[in-house]
C-alpha positions in Angstrom: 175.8 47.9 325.5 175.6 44.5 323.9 173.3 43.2 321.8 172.3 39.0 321.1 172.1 38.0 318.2 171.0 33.8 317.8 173.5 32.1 315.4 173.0 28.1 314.6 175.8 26.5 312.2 173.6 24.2 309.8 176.3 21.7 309.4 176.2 19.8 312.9 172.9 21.8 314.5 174.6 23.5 317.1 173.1 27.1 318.2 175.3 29.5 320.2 174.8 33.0 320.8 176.8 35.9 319.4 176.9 39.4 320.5 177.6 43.0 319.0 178.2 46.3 320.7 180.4 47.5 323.7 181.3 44.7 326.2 181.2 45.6 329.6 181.8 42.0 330.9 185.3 42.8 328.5 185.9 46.3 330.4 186.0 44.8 333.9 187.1 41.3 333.3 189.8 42.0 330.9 190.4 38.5 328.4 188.3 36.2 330.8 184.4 36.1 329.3 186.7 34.4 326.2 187.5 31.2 328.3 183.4 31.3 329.0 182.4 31.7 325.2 185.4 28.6 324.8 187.7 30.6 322.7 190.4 29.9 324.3 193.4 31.5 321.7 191.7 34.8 322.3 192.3 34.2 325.7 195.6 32.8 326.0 197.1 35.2 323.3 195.1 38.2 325.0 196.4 37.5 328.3 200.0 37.0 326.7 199.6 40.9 325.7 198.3 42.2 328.6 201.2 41.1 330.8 203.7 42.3 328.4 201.7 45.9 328.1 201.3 46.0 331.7 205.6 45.1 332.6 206.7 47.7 330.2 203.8 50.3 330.4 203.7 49.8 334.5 200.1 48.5 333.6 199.0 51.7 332.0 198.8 50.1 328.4 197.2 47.6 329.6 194.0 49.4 330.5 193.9 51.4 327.2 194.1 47.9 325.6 190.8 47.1 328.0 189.5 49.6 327.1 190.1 49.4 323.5 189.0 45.8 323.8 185.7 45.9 325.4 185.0 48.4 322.2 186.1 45.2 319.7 185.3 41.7 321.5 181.8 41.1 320.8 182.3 42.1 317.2 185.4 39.9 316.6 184.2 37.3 318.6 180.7 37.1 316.3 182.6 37.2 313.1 184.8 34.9 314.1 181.6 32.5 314.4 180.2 33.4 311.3 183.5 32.5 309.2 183.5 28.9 310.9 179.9 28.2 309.6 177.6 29.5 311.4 174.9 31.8 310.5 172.3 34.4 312.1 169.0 32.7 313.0 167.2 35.6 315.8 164.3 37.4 314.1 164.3 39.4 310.7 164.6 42.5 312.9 168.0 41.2 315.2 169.5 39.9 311.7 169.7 42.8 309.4 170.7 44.7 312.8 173.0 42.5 313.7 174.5 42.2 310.4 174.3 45.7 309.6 176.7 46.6 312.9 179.1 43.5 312.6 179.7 44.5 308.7 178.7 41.4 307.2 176.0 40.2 304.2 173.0 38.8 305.8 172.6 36.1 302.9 173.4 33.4 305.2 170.6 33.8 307.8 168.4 30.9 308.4 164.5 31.2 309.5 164.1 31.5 313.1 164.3 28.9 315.5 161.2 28.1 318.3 
């Protein structure tokens, strides 16, 4: 299941949300929630690999990739955040656990926004 976590990058203001945990929306919809969340390499290059698993797997490998996927998008897509600038800004509580699962120093939170 997936968890929020609020993220604002302190250069330009802006406030997105990232998430941790498995990502069920990534299970049934394959490289799409990317386009939504406007990361569009992930998507393009994702979908690039799932047609070439699925033609020489007979789409077989490209449901273990789902699968595997679903297990790694929220993380990678949260990290990904974090290295272009942004940093966590939820509660204490939704900081260190959000940090704690996505691997990463909690030195650049912020204090909460209202």
């Amino acid at each position: 299941m997936a968890h929020k976590v609020a993220l604002k990058n302190p250069t330009n203001g802006l406030t997105t949300t990232g998430f941790y945990g498995f990502s069920w929306t990534t299970l049934f919809f394959g490289f799409f929630p990317a386009i939504f969340r406007k990361d569009f390499l992930t998507f393009g290059l994702g979908l690039v690999i799932y047609v070439l698993l699925a033609v020489v797997t007979v789409g077989i490998g490209s449901l273990v990739a789902s699968i595997a996927w679903a297990f790694m998008y929220n993380k990678y897509y949260t990290r990904k955040l974090i290295t272009q600038g942004y940093r966590f800004a939820d509660s204490d509580e939704v900081n260190k656990a959000a940090a704690q699962a996505l691997g990463v120093s909690l030195e650049p939170a912020l204090p909460p926004t209202t």
